[in-house]
C-alpha positions in Angstrom: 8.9 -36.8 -23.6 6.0 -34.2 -23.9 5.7 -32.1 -26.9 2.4 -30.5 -27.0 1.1 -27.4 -25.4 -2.2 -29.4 -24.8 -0.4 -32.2 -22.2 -2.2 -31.9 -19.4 0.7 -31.2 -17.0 1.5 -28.4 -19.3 -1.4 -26.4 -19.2 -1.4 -27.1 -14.8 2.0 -25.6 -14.8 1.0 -22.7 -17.2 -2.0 -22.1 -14.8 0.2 -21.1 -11.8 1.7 -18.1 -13.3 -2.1 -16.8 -12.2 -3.2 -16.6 -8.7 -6.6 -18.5 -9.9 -4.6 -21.3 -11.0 -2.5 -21.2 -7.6 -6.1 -20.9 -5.8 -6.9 -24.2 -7.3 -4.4 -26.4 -7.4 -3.0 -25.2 -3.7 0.8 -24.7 -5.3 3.3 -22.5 -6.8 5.8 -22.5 -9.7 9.3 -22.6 -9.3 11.6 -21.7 -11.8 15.4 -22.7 -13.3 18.3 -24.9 -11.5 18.7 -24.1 -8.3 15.5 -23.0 -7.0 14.2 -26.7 -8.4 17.3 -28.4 -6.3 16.2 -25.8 -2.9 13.0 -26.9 -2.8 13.8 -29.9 -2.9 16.8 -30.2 -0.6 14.6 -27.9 2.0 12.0 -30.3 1.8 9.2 -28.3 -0.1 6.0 -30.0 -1.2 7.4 -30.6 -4.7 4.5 -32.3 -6.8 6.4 -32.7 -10.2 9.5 -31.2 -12.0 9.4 -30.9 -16.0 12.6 -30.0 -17.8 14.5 -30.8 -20.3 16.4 -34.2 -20.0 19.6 -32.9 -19.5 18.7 -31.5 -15.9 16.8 -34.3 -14.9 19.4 -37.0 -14.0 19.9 -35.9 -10.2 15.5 -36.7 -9.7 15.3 -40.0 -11.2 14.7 -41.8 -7.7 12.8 -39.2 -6.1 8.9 -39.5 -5.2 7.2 -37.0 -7.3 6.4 -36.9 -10.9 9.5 -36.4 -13.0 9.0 -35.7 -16.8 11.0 -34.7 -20.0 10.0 -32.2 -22.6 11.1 -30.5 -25.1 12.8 -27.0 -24.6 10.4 -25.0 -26.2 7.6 -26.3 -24.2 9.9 -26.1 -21.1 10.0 -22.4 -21.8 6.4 -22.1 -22.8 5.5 -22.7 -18.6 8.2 -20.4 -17.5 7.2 -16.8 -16.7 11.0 -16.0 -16.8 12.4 -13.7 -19.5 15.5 -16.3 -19.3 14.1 -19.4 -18.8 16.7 -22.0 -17.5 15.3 -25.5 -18.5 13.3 -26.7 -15.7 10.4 -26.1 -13.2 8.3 -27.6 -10.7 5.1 -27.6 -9.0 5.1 -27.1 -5.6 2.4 -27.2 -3.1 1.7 -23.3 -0.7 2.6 -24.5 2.7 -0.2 -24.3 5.6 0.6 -21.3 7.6 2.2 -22.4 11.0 1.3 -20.7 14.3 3.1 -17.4 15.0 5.7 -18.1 17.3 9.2 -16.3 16.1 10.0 -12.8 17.7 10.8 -10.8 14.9 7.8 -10.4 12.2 7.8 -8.2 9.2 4.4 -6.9 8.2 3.9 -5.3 4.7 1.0 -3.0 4.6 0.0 -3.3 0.9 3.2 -3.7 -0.9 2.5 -3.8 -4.3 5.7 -4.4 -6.5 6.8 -8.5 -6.8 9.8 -7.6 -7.1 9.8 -5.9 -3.3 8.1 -8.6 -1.7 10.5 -11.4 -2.8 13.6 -9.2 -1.6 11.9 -8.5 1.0 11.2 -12.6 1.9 14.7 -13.1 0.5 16.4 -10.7 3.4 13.6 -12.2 6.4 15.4 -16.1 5.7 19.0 -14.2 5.5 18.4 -12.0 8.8 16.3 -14.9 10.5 13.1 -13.3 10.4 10.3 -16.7 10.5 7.4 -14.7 10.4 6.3 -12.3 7.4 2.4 -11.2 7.3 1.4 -9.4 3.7 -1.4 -7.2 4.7 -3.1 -6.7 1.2 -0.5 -6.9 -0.5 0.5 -8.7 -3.8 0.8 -12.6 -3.4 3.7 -13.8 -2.2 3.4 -17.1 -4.4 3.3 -14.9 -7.8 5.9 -16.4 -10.1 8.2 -13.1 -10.2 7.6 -12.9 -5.7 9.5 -16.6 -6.0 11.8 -15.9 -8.4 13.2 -12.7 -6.4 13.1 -14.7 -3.0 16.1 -16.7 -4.6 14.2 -20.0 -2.3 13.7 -17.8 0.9 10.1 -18.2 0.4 10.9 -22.1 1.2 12.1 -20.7 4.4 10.0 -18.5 5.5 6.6 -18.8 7.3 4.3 -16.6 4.8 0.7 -15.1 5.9 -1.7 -13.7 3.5 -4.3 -11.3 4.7 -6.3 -8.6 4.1 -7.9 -7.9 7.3 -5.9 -5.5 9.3 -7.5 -6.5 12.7 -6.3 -10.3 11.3 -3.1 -9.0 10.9 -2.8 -7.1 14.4 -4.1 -10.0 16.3 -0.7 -11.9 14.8 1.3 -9.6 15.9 0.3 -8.8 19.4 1.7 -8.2 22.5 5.2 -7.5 20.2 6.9 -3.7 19.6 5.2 -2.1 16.3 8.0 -0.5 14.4 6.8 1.7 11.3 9.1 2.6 8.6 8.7 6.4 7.7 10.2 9.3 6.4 8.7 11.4 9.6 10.5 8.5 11.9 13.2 9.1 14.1 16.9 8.2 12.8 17.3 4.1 12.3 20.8 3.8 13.3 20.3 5.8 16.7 18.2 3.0 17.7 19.6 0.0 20.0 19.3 -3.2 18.2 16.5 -5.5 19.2 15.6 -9.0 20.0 11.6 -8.4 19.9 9.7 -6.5 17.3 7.3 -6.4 14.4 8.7 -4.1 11.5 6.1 -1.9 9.1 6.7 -1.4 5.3 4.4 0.6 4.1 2.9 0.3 0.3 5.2 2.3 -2.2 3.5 5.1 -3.2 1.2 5.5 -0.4 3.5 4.3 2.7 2.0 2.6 6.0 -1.9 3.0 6.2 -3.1 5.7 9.1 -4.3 3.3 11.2 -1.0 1.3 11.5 0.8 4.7 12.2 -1.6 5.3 14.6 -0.6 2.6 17.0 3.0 2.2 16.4 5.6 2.2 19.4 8.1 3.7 17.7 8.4 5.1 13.9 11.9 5.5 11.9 13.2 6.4 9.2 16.6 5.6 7.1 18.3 9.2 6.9 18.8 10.4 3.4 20.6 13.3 1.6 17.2 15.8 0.9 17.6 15.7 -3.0 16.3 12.0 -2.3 12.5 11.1 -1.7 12.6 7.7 -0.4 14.5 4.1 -1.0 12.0 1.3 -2.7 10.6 -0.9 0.0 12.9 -3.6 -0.6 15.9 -1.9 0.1 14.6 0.0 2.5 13.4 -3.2 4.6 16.5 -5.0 4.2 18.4 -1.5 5.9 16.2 -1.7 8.8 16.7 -5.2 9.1 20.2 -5.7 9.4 20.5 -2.5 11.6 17.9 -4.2 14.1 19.4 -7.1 14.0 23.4 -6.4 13.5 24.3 -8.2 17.0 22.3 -11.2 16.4 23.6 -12.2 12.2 
């Protein structure tokens, strides 16, 4: 059972709630119960699970490294305000080709919170493909706790090239989500597209305006400036995609 802060696994796990960490060691944490059991179960690139013994029954005869430790240290490599006991390392998965039709493309999303509802809505909708176009890193502890495991099911590209981006994405419809756009829900649903969310002070970049097919916007009541870009996302979303859920 480890009981020091200075265990070597302890201080890798503590590492990933930075993006330097994540850089070197080429994985994520994952956080409490049933994320743990999803990665696993989805077949994620688990590397080793620490927690206390308790929760560790159900992984005595799987391949990775399995260890026991005592809860405060247990909560010492959570990032979670209400840590639940156990987490795991888990290795970032190569990017795969490009193939899905629908893409969502966040043009410098700031807010961890937004990007992991936003990943959490792509694997409920059946969106494959999300592209963060400077935006904050999808692997960041509180980006994979908000997923709630969609980011196990999602095919996640980091960029901050635009061209990089645009190359992804071409040859499909450009949707940009604005408050100039024409009304969402007079649009006919689509099978083919590449959705916009703009950053959430800021909104999509002039360039990706610039070449959109079409821009929209979620009517509001005018005492309201705008929805966050996680909700706002998810609204689109479902609209699109309301004859094919």
């Amino acid at each position: 059972m480890i009981q020091s802060r200075q265990n070597n696994l302890v201080k890798r796990l503590r590492s990933l709630f930075d993006k330097k960490g994540r850089s070197l060691y080429g994985s994520f944490l994952v956080e409490g119960e049933k994320s743990v059991a999803e990665a696993v179960r989805l077949g994620a690139d688990v590397r080793c699970v620490l927690g206390e013994e308790r929760l560790l029954e159900r992984y005595d005869c799987c391949p990775f490294r399995v260890e026991s430790a005592d809860r405060n240290i247990v909560e010492y490599c959570s990032d979670s305000v209400t840590p639940q006991g156990i987490v795991a390392e888990v290795g970032i998965p190569s990017e795969r080709d490009y193939t899905g039709s629908k893409v969502v493309l966040l043009d410098g999303v700031s807010d961890p919170g937004n990007v992991g509802t936003i990943i959490r809505t792509c694997a409920a909708v059946g969106v494959d493909d999300l592209i963060l176009l400077g935006s904050v890193d999808a692997y960041s502890p509180k980006c994979v706790r908000s997923s709630m495991s969609g980011v196990f099911s999602v095919n996640i590209h980091q960029t901050a090239n635009c061209d990089k981006a645009l190359e992804l994405v071409k040859g499909k419809r450009l949707l940009v989500a604005d408050m100039s756009g024409e009304n969402l829900f007079d649009l006919e649903p689509m099978d083919e597209f590449c959705l916009v969310i703009g950053n959430e002070a800021h909104g999509v970049s002039a360039k990706l305006k610039s070449i959109a097919d079409k821009t929209i916007s979620i009517p509001m009541k005018s005492a309201m400036e705008s929805l966050n870009a996680g909700v706002s996302c998810s609204i689109v979303l479902y609209q699109l995609l309301k004859n094919n859920i």
